[in-house]
DSSP file (Angstrom, degrees, kcal/mol; ACC not computed):
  #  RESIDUE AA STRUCTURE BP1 BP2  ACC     N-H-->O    O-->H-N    N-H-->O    O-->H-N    TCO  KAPPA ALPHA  PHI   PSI    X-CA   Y-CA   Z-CA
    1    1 A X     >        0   0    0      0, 0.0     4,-1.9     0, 0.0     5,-0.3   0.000 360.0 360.0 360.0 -52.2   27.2    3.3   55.6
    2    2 A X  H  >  +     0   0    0      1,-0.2     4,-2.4     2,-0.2     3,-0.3   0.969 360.0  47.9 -41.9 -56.8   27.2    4.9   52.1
    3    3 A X  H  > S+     0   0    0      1,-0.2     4,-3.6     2,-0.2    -1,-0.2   0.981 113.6  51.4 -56.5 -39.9   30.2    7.4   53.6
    4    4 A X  H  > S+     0   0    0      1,-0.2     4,-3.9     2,-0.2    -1,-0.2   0.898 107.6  50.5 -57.8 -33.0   32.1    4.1   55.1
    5    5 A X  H  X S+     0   0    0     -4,-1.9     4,-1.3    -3,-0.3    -1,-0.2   0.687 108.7  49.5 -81.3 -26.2   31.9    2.5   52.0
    6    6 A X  H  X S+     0   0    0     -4,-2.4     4,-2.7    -5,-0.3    -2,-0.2   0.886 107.5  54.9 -77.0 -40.5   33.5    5.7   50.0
    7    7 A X  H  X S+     0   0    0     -4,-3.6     4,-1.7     3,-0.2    -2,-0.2   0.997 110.2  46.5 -64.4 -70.0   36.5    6.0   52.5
    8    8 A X  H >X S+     0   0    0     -4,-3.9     3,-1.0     2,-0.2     4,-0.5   0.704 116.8  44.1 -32.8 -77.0   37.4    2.2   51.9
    9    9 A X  H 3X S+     0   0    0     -4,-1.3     4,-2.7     1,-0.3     5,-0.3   0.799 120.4  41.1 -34.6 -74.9   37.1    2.6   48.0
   10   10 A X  H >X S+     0   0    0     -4,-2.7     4,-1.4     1,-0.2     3,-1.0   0.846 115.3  47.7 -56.8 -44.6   38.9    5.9   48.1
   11   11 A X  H XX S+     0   0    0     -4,-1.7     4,-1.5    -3,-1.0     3,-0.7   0.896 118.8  51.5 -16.4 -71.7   41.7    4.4   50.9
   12   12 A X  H 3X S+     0   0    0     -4,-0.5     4,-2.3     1,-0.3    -1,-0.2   0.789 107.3  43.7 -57.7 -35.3   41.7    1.4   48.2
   13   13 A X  H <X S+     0   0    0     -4,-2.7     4,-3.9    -3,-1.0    -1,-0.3   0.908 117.4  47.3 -92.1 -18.0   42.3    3.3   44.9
   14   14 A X  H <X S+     0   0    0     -4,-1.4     4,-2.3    -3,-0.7    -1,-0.2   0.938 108.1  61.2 -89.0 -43.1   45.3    5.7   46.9
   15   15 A X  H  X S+     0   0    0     -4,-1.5     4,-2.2     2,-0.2    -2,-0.2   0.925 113.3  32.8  21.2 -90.7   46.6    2.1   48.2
   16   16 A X  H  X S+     0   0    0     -4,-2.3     4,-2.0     2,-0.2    -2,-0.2   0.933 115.9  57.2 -73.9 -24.3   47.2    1.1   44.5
   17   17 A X  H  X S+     0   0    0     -4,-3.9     4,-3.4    -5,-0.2    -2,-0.2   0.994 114.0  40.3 -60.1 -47.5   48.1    4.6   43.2
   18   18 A X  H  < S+     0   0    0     -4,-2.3     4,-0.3     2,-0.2    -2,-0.2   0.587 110.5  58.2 -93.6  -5.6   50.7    4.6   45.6
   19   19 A X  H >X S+     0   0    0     -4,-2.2     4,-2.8    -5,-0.2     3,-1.7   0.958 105.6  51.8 -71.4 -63.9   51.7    0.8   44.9
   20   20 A X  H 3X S+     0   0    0     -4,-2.0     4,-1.8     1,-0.3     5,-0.4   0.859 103.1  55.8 -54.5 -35.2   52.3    1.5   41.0
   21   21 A X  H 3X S+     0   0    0     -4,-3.4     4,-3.0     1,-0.2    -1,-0.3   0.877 107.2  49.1 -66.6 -14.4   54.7    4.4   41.4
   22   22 A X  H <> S+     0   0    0     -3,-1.7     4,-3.3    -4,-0.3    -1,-0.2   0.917 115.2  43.3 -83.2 -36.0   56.9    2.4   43.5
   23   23 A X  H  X S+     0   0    0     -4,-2.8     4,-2.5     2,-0.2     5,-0.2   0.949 119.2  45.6 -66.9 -27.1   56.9   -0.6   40.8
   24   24 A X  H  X S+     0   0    0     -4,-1.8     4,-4.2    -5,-0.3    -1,-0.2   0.949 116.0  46.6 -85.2 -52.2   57.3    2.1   38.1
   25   25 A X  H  X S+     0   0    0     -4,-3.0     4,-1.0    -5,-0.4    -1,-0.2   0.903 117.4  41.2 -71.2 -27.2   60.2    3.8   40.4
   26   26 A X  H  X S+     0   0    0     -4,-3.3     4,-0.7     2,-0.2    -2,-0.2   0.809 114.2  53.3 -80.0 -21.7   62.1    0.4   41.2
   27   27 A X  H >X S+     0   0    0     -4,-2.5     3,-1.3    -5,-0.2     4,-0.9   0.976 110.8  48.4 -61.5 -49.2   61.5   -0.7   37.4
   28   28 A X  H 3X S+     0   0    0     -4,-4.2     4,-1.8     1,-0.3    -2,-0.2   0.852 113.4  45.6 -50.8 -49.4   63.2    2.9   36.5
   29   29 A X  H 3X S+     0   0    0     -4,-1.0     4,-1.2     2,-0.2    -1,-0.3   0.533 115.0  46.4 -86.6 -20.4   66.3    2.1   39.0
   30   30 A X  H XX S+     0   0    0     -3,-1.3     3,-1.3    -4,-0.7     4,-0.9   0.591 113.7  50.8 -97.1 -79.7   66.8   -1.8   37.7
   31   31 A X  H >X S+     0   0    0     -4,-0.9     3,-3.1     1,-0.2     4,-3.0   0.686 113.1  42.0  -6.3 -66.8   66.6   -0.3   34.2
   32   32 A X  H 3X S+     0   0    0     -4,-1.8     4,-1.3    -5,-0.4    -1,-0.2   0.895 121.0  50.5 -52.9 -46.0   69.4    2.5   35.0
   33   33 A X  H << S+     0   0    0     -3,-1.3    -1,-0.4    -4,-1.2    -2,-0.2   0.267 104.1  50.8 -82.9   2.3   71.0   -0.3   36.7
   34   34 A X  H <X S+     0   0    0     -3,-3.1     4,-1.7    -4,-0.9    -1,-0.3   0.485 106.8  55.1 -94.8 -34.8   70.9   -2.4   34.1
   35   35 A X  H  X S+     0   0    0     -4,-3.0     4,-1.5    -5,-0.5     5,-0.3   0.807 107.4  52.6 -70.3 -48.6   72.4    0.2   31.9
   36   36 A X  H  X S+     0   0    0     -4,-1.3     4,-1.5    -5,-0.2    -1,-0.2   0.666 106.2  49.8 -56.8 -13.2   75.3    0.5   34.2
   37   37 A X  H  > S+     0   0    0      2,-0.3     4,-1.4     1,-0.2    -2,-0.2   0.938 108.4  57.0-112.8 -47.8   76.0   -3.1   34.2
   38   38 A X  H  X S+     0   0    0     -4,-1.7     4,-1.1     2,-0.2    -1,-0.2   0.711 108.2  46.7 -19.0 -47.9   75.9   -3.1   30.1
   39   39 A X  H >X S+     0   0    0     -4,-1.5     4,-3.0     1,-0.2     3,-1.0   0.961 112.2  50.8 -97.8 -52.0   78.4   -0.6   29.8
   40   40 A X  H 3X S+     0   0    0     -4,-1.5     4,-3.3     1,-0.3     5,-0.3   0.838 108.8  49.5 -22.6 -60.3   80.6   -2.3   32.3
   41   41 A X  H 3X S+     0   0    0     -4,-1.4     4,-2.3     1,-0.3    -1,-0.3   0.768 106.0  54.8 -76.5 -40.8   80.4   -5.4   30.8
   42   42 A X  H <X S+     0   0    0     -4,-1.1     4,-0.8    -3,-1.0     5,-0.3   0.770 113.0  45.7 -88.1 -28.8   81.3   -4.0   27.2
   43   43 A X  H >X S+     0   0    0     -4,-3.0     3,-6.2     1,-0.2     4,-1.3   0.791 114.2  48.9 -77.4 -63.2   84.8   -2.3   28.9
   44   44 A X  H 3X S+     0   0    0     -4,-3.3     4,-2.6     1,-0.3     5,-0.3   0.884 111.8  44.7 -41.9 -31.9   85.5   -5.3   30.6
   45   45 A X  H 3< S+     0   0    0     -4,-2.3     4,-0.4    -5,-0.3    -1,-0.3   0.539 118.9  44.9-102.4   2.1   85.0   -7.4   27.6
   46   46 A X  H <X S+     0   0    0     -3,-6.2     4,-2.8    -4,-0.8     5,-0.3   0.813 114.5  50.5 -75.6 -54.1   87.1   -4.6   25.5
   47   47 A X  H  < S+     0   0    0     -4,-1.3    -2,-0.2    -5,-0.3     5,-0.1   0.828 107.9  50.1 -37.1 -63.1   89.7   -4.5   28.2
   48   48 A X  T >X S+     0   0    0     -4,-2.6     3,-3.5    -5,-0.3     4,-1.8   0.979 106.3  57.1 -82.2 -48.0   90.1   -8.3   28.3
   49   49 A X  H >> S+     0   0    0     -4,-0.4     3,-3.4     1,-0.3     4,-1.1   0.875 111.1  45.8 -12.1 -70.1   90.6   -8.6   23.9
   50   50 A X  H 3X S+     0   0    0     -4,-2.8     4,-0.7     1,-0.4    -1,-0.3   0.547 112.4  48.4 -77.5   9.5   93.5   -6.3   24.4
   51   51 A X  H <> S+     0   0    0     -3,-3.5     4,-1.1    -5,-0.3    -1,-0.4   0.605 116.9  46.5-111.9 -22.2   94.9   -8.4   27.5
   52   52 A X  H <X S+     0   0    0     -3,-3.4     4,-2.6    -4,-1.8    -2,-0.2   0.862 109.3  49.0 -90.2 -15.1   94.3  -11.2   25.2
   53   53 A X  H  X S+     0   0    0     -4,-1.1     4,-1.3    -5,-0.2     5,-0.2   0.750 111.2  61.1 -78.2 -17.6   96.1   -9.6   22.1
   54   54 A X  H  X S+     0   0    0     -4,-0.7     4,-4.5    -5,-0.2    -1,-0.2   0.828  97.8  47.0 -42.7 -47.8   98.6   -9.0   24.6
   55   55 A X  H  X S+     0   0    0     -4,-1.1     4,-8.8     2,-0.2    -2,-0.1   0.947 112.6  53.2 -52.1 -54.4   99.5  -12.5   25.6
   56   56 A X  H  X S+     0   0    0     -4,-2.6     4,-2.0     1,-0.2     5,-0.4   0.960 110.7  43.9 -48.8 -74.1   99.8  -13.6   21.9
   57   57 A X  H >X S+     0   0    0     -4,-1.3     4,-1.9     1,-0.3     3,-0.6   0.895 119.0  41.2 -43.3 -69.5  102.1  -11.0   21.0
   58   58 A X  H 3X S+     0   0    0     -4,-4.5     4,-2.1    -5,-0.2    -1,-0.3   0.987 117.8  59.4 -52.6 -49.9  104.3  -11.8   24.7
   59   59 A X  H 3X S+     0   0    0     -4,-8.8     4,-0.7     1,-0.2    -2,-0.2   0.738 106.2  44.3  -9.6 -62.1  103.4  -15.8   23.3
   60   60 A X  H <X S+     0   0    0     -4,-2.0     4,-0.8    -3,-0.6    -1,-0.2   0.768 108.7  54.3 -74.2 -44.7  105.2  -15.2   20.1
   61   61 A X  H  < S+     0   0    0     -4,-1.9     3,-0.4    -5,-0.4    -1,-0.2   0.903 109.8  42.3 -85.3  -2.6  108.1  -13.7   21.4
   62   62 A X  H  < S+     0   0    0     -4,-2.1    -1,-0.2     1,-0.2    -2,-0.2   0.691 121.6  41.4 -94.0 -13.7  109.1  -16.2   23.8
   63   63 A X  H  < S+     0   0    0     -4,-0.7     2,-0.6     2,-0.0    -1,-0.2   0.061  86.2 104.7-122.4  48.7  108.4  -19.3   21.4
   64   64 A X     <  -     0   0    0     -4,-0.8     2,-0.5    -3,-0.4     3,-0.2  -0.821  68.3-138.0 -74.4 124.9  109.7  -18.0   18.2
   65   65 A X  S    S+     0   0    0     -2,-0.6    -2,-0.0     1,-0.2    -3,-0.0  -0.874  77.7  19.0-102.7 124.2  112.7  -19.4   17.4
   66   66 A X  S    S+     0   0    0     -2,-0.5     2,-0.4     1,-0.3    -1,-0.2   0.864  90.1 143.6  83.0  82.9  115.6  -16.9   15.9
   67   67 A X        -     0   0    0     -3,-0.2     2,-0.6    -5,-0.0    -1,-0.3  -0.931  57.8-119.3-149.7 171.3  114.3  -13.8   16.9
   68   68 A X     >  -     0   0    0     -2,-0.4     4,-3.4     1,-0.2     5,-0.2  -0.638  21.1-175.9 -71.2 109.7  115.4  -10.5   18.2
   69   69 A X  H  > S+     0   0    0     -2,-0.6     4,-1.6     2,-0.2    -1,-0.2   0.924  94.0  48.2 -74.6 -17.4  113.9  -10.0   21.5
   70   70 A X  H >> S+     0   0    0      1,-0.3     4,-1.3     2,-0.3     3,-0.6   0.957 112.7  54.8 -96.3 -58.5  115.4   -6.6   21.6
   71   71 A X  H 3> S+     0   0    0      1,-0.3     4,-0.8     2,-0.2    -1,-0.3   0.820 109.6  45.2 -55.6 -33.7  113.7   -6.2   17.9
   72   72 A X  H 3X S+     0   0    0     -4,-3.4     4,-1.1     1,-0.2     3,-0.5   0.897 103.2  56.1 -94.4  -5.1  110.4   -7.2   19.0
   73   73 A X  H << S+     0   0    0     -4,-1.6    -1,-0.2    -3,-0.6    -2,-0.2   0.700 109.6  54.4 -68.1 -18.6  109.9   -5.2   22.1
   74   74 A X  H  < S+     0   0    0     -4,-1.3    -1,-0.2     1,-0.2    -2,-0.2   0.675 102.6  52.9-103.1  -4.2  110.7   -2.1   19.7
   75   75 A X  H  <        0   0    0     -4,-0.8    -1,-0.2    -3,-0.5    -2,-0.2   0.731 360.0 360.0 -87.4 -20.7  108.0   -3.1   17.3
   76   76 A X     <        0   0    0     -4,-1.1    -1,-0.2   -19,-0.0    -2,-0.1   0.535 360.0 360.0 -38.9 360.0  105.5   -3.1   20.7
């Protein structure tokens, strides 16, 4: 009975060892993925600034009144 009662216990504690590395290895993989998602987020959100400094700058020259179009495409 004593032996029966040592195989659960041990079966239990290898049971939970082998439950925390998996939480510890999917925390590690949303982290990493979490990291990816960061640095994405920080190009897109450079990427779209310069698509928006673009627009002004196309904005300006088409409702400026008296300008050079030819002169501001050569200051682009």
């Amino acid at each position: 009975m004593y032996i029966a009662l040592m195989l659960v216990v041990a079966a239990l504690v290898i049971i939970a060892t082998v439950m925390v590395v998996d939480v510890r290895n999917k925390q590690k993989a949303l982290n990493a993925r979490a990291g990816r998602e960061n640095e994405q987020l920080t190009t897109m959100s450079k990427e779209l600034s310069q698509l928006k400094e673009r627009v002004q700058v196309l904005e300006k020259v088409v409702t400026d009144k008296g300008f050079s179009v030819e002169q501001e495409i050569n200051n682009l």
